[in-house]
C-alpha positions in Angstrom: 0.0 0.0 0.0 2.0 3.2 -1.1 2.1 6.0 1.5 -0.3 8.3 0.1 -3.2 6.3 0.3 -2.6 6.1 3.9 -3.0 10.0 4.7 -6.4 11.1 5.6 -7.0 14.5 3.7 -9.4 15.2 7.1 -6.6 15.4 9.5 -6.0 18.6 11.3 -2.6 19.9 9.4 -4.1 19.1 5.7 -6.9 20.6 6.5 -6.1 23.6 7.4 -4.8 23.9 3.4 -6.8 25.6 1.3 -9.0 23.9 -1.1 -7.0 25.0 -4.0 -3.9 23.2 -2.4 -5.9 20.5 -1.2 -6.9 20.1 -4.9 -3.3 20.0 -5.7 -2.5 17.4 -3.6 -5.0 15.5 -4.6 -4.0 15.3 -8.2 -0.3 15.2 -7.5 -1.5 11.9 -5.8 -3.6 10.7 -8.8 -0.5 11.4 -11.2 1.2 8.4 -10.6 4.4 10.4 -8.5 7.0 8.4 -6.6 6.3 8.4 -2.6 9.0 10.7 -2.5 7.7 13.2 -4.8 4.7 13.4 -3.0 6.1 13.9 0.4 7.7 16.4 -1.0 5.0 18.0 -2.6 2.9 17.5 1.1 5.0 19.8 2.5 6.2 22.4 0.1 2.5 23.0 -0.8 2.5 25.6 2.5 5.9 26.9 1.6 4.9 28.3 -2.0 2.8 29.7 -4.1 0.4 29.3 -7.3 1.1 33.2 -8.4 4.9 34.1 -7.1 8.0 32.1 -6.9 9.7 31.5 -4.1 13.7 30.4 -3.1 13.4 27.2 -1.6 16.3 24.9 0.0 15.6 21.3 -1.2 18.4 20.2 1.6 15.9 21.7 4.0 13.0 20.3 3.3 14.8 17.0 2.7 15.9 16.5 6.3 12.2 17.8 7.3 11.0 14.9 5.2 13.4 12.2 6.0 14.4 12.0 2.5 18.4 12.2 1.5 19.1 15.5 -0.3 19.5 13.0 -3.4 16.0 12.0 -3.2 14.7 15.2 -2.7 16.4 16.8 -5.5 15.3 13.5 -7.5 11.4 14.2 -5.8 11.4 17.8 -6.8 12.9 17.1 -10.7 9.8 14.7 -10.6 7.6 17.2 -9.7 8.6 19.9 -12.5 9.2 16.6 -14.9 5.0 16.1 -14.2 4.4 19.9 -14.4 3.4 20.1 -10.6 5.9 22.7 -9.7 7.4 25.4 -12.1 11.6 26.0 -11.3 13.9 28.9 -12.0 17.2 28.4 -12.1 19.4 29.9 -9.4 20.9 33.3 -9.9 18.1 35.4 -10.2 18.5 38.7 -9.1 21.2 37.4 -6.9 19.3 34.8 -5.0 21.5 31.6 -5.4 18.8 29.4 -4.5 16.5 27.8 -7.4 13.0 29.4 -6.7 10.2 27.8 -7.2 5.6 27.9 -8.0 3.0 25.8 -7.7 1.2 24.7 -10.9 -2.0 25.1 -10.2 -3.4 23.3 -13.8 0.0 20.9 -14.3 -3.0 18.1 -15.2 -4.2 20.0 -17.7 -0.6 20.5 -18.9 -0.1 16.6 -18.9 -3.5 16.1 -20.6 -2.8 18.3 -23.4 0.9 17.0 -24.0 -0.6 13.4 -24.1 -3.9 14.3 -26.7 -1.0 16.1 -28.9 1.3 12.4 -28.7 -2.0 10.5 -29.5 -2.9 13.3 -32.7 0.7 13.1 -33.9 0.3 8.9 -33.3 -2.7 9.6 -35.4 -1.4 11.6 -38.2 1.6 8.9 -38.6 -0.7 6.0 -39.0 -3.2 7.9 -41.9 0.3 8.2 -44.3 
């Protein structure tokens, strides 16, 4: 039984999120993310935002976790790889950390990206 499954979306912490966020969640969890990912996701979704980005240390929120920094840096590539989180690199006006949003439509993203694979699968086969 994988982790996720296990949380109760009615306990005190989760829902004190948003509905928005608890939305997010909710379809981070349908998307077929790692565990990891998710854990991830469960507790950056109070750190960030839909509309602004903000720097975030994945070595922080790794030992908060109980995920190695490898698999939180693996958990949060995931996460932009499925379109759940948006990234800026490092360096922006002078903050060295990679900043990041919440995607609040990333399964709309995913839908589209796999109706334009099955048109293109489509168009191959009438040639």
């Amino acid at each position: 039984m994988k982790m996720r499954s296990r949380i109760d979306l009615e306990s005190s912490s989760l829902a004190q999120l948003s509905p928005l966020e608890q939305a997010f969640l909710t379809e981070v969890s349908q998307s077929g993310a790692s565990d990891a990912a998710f854990k991830l996701a469960l507790l950056a979704v109070p750190l960030l935002s839909f509309t602004v980005w903000r720097p975030l240390s994945i070595g922080d929120l790794a030992d908060r976790v109980g995920l190695s920094t490898r698999q939180a840096m693996l958990a949060a590539r995931e996460l932009v790889e499925i379109g759940a989180l948006g990234r800026r690199p490092g360096g922006y006006l002078g903050c060295k950390l990679q900043s990041y949003r919440l995607r609040e439509r990333f399964r709309a993203i995913k839908l589209s990206a796999s109706l334009g694979q099955e048109r293109d699968a489509r168009s191959a086969d009438s040639f």
